[in-house]
N, C-alpha and C positions, 0 to 999 in steps of 0.2 A: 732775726730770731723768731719772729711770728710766724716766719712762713715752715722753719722747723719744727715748732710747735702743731700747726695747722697738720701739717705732713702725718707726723706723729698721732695725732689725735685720730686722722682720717685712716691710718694705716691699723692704728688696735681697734677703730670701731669694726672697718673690714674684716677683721683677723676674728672678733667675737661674732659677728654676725654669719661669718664661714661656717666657725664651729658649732653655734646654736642651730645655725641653719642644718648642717648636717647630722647631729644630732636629735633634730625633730625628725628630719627624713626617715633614719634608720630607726626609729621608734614607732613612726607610721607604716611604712614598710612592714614591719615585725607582727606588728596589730593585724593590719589586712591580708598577712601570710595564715596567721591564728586563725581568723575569722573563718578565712575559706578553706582551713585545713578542718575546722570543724565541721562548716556546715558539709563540704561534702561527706563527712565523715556520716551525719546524720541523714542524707541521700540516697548514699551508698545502702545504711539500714531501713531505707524507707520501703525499699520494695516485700522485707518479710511482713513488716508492721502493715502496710496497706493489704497485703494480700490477708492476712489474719483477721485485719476488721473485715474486710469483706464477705471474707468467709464466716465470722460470727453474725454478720449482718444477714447474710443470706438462710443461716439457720434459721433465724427469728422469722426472717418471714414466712422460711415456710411451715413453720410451728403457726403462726397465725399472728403474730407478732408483726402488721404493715409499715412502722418506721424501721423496720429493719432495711427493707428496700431503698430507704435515704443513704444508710450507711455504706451502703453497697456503693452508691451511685457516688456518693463522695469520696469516699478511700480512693476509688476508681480518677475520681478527677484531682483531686490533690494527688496521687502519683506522678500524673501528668505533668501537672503542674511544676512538682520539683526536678524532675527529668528537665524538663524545658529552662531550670533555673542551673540545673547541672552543666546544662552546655553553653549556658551564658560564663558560668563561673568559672569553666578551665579552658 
């Protein structure tokens, strides 16, 4: 009789830890589809937004405004940057 019990015992803990198990799976899955379905979403809009500070950056400077030229120089490399994270992520 113990060794049916044992059986038993071993066989629902399997059966719960299958399903919890796979149920965390497809729950993490689902997350890290979301995740990357946003950010490239926000990548994809990265290129009018950098080009727009740039362009606002480049005005100012040459209005006489010299941190404008930071902006410039930044939109420019955070583009970059997310490109480079865009081909990591698909």
């Amino acid at each position: 009789m113990g060794d049916i019990k044992e059986y038993i015992d071993t066989s629902l803990e399997n059966f719960k830890n299958d399903i919890v198990g796979g149920i965390v799976d497809n729950i993490k899955d689902k997350m890290l589809d979301g995740v990357k379905w946003i950010s490239l979403a926000v990548i994809e809009s990265s290129y009018a937004i950098c080009l727009t500070i740039a362009m606002v950056g480049l005005i100012f400077y040459c209005a006489g405004y010299k941190k404008g030229a930071k902006a410039v120089t930044l939109s420019i490399i955070i583009f970059v940057v997310l490109q480079a994270i865009k081909v990591v992520i698909q």
